[in-house]
N, C-alpha and C positions, 0 to 999 in steps of 0.2 A: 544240351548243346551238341553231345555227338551227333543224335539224330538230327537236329539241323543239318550240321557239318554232312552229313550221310547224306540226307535229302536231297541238299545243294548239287553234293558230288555225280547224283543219281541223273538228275535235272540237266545237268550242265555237261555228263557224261552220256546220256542214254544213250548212244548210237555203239557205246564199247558196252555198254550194261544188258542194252537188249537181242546185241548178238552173243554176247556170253548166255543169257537165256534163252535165244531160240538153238545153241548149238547143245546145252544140256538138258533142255526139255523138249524139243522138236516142235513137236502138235499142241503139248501142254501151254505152250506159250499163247496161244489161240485165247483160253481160258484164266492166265494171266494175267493179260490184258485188259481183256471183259472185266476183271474184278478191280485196276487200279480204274477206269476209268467210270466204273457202276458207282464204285465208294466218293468217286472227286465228283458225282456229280448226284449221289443219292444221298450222302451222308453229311447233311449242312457242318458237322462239327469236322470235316476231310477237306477243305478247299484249295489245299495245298498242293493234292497230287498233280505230277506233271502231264496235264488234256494234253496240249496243243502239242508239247512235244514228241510225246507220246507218238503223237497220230503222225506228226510230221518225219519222225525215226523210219517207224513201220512203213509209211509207205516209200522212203529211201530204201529198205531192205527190200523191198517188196520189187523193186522195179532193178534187182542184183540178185531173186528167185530166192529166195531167203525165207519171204514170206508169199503166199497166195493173199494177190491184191483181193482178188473179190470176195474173199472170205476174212482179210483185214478189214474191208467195208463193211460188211455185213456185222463181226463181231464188235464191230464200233458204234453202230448206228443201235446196234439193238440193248449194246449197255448203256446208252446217252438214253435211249427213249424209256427203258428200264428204270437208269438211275435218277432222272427228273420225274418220274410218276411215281416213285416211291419219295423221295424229298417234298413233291405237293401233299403226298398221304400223311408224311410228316407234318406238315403246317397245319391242313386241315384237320390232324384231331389234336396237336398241342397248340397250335395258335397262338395266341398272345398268352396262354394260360400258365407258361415255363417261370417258373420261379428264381427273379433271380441270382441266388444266391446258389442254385445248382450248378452242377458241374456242365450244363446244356445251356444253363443263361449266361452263365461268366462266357461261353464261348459264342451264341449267339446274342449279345449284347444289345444295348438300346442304338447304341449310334449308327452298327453296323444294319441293324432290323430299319433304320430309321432311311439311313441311305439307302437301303437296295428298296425300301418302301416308298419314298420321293421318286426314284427312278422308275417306278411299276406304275405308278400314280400319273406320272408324265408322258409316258410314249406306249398305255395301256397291254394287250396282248400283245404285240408288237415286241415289247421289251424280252418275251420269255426267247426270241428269235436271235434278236441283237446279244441279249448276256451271253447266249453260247458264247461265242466272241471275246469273252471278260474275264478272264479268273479270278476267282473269290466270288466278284458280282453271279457266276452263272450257277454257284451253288447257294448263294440265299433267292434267290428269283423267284424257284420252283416252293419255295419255302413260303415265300411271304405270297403267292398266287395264291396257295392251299390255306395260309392262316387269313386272305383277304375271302373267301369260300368263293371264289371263280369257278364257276360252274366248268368239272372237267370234261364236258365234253368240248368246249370251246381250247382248254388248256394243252387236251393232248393234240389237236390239229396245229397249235404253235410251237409244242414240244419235238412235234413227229417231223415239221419243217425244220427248224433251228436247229435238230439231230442230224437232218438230212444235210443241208449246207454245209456247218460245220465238218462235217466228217469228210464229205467230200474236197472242203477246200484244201483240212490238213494232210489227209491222204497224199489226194493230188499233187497237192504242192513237194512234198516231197520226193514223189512218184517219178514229178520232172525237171525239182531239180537238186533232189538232195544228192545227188552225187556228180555234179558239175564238180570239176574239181577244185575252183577254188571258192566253193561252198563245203566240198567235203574237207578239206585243208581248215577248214576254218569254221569247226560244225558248233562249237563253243558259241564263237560269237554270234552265230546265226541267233542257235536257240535265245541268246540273250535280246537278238535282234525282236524274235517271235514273241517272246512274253510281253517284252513293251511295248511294241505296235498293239498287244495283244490288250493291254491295261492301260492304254493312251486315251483311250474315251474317256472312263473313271478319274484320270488323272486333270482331262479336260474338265471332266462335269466340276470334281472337288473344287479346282480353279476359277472356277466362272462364279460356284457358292460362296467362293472367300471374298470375291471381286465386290460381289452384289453387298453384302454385309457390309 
């Protein structure tokens, strides 16, 4: 429960959290970053960490000289295309083969394997571009590509786009307007704004499955 409570606070704070880390780490922070957002998006059992926020903090700092925008770009784009080719390495050599009564299968489960599986099955490569976009959805994605054996060369040209866009929009968007002031007066309910535009798809799709049913 703390670490929720902590989580949440992290999430819902990041703009007081990541300038108290770029002012006691400086440069460190660079490589910080690289690691919350490599683990939310290489480690199917992480889907928690805050992406979109993340990105969308850094490039408010970034555009008040805090951070170096084009090296926030860079260190994003290269732990996105990082952390989705190691989470495909993952599918592709555990695959369906996780047992599940593991501490790996209780957490990537049947329903949740089953969802982001329907979703990959429906809108093909395409999909590994769109879940950027998705939290939770953009960490089984890269999952269920490597346990579906999608051949990666086609895998990483969707990865390397989806890394690309994404990074750039969350940046960007920060860049011009996280500090409008009454977006910075009000960075709470931004971020809350961000997550559920951000899970509005998933929200649709589960909607449209209950309809159909």
């Amino acid at each position: 429960m703390d670490l929720i409570k902590g989580l949440f606070d992290f999430i819902m704070h990041i703009d007081v959290h990541l300038t108290e880390i770029v002012s006691q780490y400086h440069a460190w922070v660079y490589g910080i970053v690289f690691l919350i957002v490599f683990i939310e998006t290489g480690v199917v059992i992480m889907p928690f960490l805050p992406g979109d926020s993340l990105l969308f903090a850094s490039g408010a700092l970034a555009s008040l000289g805090a951070l170096n925008l084009w090296v926030s770009l860079l260190v994003f784009f290269v732990a996105a295309v990082l952390g989705d080719s190691l989470n495909y390495e993952i599918g592709h050599k555990l695959g369906k083969s996780i047992p599940e009564d593991s501490f790996l299968g209780r957490m990537v489960n049947k329903e949740r394997m089953q969802k982001a599986q329907d979703f990959f099955n429906k809108h093909g490569g395409k999909t590994i571009v769109i879940a950027r976009f998705m939290p939770v959805i953009r960490t089984f994605i890269p999952f269920i590509a490597g346990a579906s054996k999608m051949r990666y060369k086609y895998f990483i040209m969707y990865n390397v786009t989806g890394a690309l866009l994404w990074v750039l929009v969350g940046v960007f968007s920060g860049y011009f307007f996280g500090n409008i002031p009454v977006v910075k007066n009000n960075f709470s309910t931004v971020i809350l704004a961000i997550v559920f535009v951000s899970i509005l798809p998933a929200i649709i799709g589960i909607l449209r499955s209950k309809f159909k049913k």
